[in-house]
C-alpha positions, 0 to 999 in steps of 0.5 A, a space after each residue: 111811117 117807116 119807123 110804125 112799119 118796122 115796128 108792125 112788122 117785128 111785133 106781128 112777126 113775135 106775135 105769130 111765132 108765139 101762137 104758132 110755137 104755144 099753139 093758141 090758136 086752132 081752126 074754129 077758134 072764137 076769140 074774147 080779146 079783152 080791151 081795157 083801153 090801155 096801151 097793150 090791149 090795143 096793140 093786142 087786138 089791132 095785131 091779132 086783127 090784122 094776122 086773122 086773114 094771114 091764118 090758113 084756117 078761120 077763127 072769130 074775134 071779138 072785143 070786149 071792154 068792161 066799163 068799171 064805173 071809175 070817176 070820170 071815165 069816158 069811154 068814148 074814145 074807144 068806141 069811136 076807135 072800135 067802130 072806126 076799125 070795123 071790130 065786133 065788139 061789146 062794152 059792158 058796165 060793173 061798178 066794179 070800182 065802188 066794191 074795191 074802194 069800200 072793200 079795201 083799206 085807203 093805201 091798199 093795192 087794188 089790183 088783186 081784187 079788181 082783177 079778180 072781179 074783172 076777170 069774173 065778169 069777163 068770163 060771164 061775158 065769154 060764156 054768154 058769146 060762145 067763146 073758147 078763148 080769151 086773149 090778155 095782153 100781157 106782154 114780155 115785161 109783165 111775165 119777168 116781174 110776175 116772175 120776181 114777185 113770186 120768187 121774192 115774195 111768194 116763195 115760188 118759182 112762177 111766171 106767166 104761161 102763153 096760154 092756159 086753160 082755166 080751173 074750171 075748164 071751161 076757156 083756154 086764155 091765151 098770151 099772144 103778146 108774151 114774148 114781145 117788149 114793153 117798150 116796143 108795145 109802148 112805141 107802137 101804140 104811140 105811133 098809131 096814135 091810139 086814144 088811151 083810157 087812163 085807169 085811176 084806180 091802179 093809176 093811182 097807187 104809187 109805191 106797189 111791189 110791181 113797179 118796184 120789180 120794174 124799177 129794179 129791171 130798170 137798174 140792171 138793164 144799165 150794166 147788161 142791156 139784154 137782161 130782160 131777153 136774157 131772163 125770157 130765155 131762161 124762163 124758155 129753158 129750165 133745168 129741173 135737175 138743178 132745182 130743189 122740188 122733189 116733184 120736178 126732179 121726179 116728173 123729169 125723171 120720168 119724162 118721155 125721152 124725146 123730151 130733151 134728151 140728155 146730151 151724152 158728154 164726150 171722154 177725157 183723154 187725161 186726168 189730172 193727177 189729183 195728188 196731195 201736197 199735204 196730208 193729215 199725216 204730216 207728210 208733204 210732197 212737192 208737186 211735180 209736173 210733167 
């Protein structure tokens, strides 16, 4: 208990720092917290729970899982646990899984479509409830491999923002867990013994770029054990000056100065003398030093 208490604690305290720092949530606020059933989904909405009536103003939750019609699913367990935990909730039913597997090639990486198709029907849902933003559980580790996706694969440098607002404007989704460790997330959810839905879809699939990232996170984490808080700073604090994109040394070139105003470097008192020992010419000249 002691140890589920330590843990509560530091990640509702990284939860709350994160939506007060990202301002993803405001007065009047109705949340969609989408549940998957998995580990970070849990955590997400059992936190979020819990830092609702700590808010000096008032917002809504409600959870919403997509039952995606997979083999042998049972999403009983959930439900006994949503009731249990007096959430407002819905479940919802797409046979999303028979479209990715007649869709896709046998061996093909499912989780880009049943992504797509998921979140779709998510956002019907968040529509129809009257929601203004809808909550991932994305967590720390998950923003770090997106990142060494992108910049091995895609060519880009992208990662995952703390909220953003979708393309059609119509929802802000917010990231309130993307500051906080996988692992610690893992740890939690064991300890308050919540009842996992296991995904055999992606679950499936051995060998996928993503498990590669975290495998290779896994590798360096051995010879600096804070790479990963490391790399989550440096995704806090970019240098647009010494980056190669012509349209973000521009945009920071023209950014307001309270923006992290340029620190002003103190003078040197003295040089060095910066003369040559040998020269073009032939001529050489011993150092000397005073």
């Amino acid at each position: 208990m002691n140890e589920l208490r330590r843990l509560e604690k530091r990640l509702s305290r990284q939860l709350r720092a994160t939506c007060e720092d990202y301002a993803l949530l405001a007065p009047g606020d109705r949340v969609m917290i989408a549940i998957s059933g998995g580990k970070d989904s849990y955590s997400l909405l059992d936190l979020l729970t819990e830092l609702r009536p700590q808010l000096p103003f008032a917002i809504e939750l409600v959870a919403v899982h997509l039952d995606q019609a997979q083999p042998g699913y049972d999403g009983a367990p959930l439900v006994r646990w949503l009731d249990e935990r007096g959430v407002r909730y819905e479940i919802l039913r797409e046979d999303t899984y028979s479209v990715v597997t007649s869709t896709l090639e046998p061996g093909s990486t499912y989780c880009s479509l049943c992504s797509r198709l998921r979140r779709g029907i998510l956002y019907t849902a968040a529509e129809r409830l009257g929601c203004n933003k809808i909550a991932l559980g994305h967590h720390r580790d998950d923003a770090l491999e997106t990142f060494m996706l992108n910049l091995f694969y895609a060519g880009k440098m992208q990662a995952m923002p703390a909220g953003y607002v979708t393309d059609d404007g119509r929802f802000t989704v917010i990231r309130p867990l993307i500051e906080c460790a996988e692992r610690e997330i893992a740890e939690y959810a064991r300890l308050r013994e919540f009842p996992i839905l296991p995904c055999n879809l992606c679950g499936s699939q051995e060998g996928l770029k993503r498990e590669a990232m975290s495998e290779m996170l896994a590798r360096l984490e051995k010879d600096n054990p804070h790479v990963r808080s490391s790399m989550l700073n440096a995704l806090r604090n970019v240098r647009p000056t010494h980056l190669l994109d012509r349209d973000v040394a521009r945009a920071w070139n023209d950014r307001d100065p309270s923006i992290r105003p340029a620190a002003e470097a103190p003078a040197r008192e003295a040089h060095a003398r910066a003369e040559p020992v040998l020269r073009s010419d032939g001529r050489v000249r011993l150092a000397v030093r005073d």
